[in-house]
N, C-alpha and C positions, 0 to 999 in steps of 0.2 A: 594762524601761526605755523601750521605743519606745512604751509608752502615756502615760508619765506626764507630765503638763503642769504643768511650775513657775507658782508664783504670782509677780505683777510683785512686785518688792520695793517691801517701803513706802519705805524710802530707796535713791534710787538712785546708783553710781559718778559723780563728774564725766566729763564727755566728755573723752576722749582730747586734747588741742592738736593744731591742727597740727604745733608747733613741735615736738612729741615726737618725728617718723620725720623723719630728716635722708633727703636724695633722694642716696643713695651704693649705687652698687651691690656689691652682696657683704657689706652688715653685715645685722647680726641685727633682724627685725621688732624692732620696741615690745611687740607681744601676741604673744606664739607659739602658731599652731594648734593645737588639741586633737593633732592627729594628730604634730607636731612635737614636745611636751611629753616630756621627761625621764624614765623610768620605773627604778625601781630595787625590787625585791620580795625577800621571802622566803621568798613561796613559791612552789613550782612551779606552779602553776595558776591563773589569776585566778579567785578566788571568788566564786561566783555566787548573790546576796542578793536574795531578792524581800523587797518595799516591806511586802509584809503580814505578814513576822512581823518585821521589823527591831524593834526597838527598844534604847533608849540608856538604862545605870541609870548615875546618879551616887549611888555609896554610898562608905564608908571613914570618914575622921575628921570627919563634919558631923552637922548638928543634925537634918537629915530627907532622906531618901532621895527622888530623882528618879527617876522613870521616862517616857521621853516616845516614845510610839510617833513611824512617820513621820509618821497625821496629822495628830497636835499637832505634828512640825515644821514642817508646811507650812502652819500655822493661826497662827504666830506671826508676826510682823512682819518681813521677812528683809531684810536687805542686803546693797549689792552694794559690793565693795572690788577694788581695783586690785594684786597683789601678788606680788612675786618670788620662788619659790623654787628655795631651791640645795641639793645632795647634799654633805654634808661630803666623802667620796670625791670630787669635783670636784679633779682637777688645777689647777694654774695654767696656762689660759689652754681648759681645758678645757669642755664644752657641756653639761656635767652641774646646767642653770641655766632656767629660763624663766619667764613672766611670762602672767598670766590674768587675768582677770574674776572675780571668785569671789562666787556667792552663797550666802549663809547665814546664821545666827542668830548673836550675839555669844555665846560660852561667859564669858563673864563675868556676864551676867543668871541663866544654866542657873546657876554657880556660887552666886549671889545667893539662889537658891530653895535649894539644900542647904545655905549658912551655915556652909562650911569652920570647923575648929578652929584656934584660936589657933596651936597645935603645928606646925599643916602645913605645909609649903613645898612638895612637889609634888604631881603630879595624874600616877599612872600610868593612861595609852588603850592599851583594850587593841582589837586587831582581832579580827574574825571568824575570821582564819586564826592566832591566837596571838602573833601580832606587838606587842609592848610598847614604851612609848614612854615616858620620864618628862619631864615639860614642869615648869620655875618654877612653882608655883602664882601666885608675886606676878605674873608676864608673864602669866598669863591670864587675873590681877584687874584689868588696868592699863586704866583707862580711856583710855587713848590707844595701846594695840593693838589692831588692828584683828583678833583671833583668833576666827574661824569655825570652827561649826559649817555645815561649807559642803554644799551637795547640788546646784550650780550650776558649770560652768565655760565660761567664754565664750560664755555666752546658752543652753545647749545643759543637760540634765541630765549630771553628773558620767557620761565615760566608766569601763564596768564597770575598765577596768584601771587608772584614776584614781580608784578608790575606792567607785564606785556602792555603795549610796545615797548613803551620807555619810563625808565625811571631819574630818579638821580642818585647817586653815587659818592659820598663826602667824607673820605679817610678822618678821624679825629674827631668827628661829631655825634652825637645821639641822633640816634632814627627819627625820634619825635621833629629835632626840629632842622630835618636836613633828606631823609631818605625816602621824599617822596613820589609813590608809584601810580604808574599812571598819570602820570603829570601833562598836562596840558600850557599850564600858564605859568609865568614866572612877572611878577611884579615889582620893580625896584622900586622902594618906598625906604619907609624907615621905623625903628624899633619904635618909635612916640606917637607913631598913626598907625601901625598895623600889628595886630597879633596872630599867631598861628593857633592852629584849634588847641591845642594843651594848657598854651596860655593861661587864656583864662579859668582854665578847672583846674589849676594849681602846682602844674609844676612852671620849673624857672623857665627864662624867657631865652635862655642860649644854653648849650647843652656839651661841653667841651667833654669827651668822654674821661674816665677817671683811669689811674692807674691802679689793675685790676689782675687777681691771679688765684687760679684755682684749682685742688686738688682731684683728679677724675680717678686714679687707683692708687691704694685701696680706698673705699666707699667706707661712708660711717657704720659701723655697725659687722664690717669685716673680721673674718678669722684669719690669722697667719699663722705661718708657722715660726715658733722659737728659733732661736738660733739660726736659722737660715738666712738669703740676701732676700731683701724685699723692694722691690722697687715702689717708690713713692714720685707719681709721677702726675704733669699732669700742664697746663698753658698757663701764659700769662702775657697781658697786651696792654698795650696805651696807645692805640694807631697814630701815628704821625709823629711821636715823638719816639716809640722805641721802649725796648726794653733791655737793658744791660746786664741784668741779676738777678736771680730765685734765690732765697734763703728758705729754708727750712730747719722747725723748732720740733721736738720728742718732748712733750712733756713741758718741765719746766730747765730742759736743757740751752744749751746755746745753740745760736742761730748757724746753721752750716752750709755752703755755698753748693747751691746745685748747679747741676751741669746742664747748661740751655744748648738748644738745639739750634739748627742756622735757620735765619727768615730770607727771603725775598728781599724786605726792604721793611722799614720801621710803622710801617702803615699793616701788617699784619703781625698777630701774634705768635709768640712762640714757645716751642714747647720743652719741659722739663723735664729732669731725673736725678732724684736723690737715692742712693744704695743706704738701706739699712739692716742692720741684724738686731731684731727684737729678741728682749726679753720675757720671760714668760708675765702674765698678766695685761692688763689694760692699759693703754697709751691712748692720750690728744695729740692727735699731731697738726699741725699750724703751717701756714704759708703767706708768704711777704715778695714783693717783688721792689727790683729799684729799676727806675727807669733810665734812661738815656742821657738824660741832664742831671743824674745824682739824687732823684727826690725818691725818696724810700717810704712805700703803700703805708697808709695809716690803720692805723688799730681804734681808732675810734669807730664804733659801731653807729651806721645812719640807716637807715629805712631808704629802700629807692625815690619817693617823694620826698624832697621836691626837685632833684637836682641828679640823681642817680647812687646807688645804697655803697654803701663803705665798710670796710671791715675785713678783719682778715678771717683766709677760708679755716675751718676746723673740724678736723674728723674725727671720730672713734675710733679706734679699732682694738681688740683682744690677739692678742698672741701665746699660741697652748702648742 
């Protein structure tokens, strides 16, 4: 890994805004450092893939078989995309979530050259360590998903425990059944013949991430001060579709419009700020997000099985 030198992307990410990092301390970066990023495996030991014998087959129900060592993928035209991902296992209000720079090849071209069958709807990714994944075929066709073949993370070649070489990359999906590293194979087949490994131990069988938003300051169990401005602040995401509004609830007050910060593009999340001035004793404070097509975060409370956990975030805090 410490030899190899990515090529510049022929298209490159827009530049960050300023307006993206609100100046609040104790919320979560915009981009979370490689070393900060989210790691969830299956296997005991991060597998370790030299560059020269990697290679990627796409075979199953298509018209001709793909095989693309690494240096046909570093020979291709690669892009760079701005994008969030979440762990369905993610609690509500949980860190099992982060945001990268990701470069890579679109798998919808790679799909283009195999010429899927009419029949298929999905693509099981298989990893080097056994780790199976079943992703929509139609989301990996969609030309306005941004889904890498990615081998880039925040300027940096993919860390080994992020997938080195190559991973994939699916704005709008759960990891489980889309973000697989290490990836070697990609199979078009279909939901009624093939399962990916979560499958069958119980969660669902497609994993569209949920519209999701969480409190990072103040933390449950915080002291503030009375009468002062308090900043209540903190993300909220639904990658590919967007987020349009934070609302925030004191109690059993009404719901009041925070002020979101600028994203990239709808495929990452963003960040919030509500100003308040507490009064002295204990407060719940609560948070709701609306997304980009109008659908406003449920309050109905779910456990992250089977499908990914629901509910709105809720903290404590005393104010003396």
């Amino acid at each position: 890994r410490r030899a190899v030198r990515l090529p510049a992307p022929a298209t490159t990410a827009p530049a960050v805004p300023a307006g993206a990092s609100l100046d609040v301390e104790g919320i979560t970066p915009y981009v979370t450092p490689n070393s900060d990023f989210y790691r969830i495996d299956t296997a005991l030991r991060v597998p370790s893939v030299d560059t020269a014998d990697w290679k990627l087959r796409i075979h199953g129900a298509v018209d001709h078989e793909v095989e693309l060592t690494w240096d046909d993928l570093l020979a291709l035209p690669l892009e760079e995309h701005h994008a969030t991902l979440s762990c369905v296992s993610n609690e509500v209000g949980g860190d099992l979530i982060g945001t990268a720079l990701w470069l890579g090849y679109p798998i919808r071209k790679l799909l283009e050259r195999a010429v899927p069958h009419a029949s298929a709807d999905m693509v099981l990714s298989r990893s080097i360590d056994g780790f199976t994944a079943g992703t929509p075929l139609d989301v990996l066709q969609d030309d306005g998903t941004a889904a890498l073949l990615a081998v880039g993370m925040n300027g940096e070649p993919l860390p080994p425990e992020h997938g080195f070489p190559v991973r994939m990359v699916v704005p709008g999906l759960f990891g489980y059944v889309s973000a697989t590293k290490w990836v070697t194979e990609l199979e078009v087949t279909r939901f009624a013949d093939a399962q990916g490994y979560w499958t069958p131990r119980g969660w669902s069988e497609r994993g569209p991430v949920k519209l999701e938003s969480r409190i990072d300051t103040p933390r449950t169990g915080a002291t503030v001060d009375a009468g002062s401005t308090v900043a209540i602040a903190g993300v909220a995401w639904q990658p590919h579709t967007g987020v349009k509004g934070v609302q925030v609830r004191v109690g059993d007050g009404a719901w009041e419009e925070a002020t979101l910060a600028d994203s990239v593009s709808a495929d990452t999340w963003r960040q919030w700020v509500y100003r308040w001035t507490p009064t002295k004793g204990s407060h719940r404070i609560q948070v709701r997000a609306v997304s980009a097509d109008g659908e406003v975060q449920t309050s109905v409370e779910r456990p992250p099985a089977p499908n990914g956990a629901s509910g709105w975030h809720t903290v404590e805090v005393r104010a003396a």
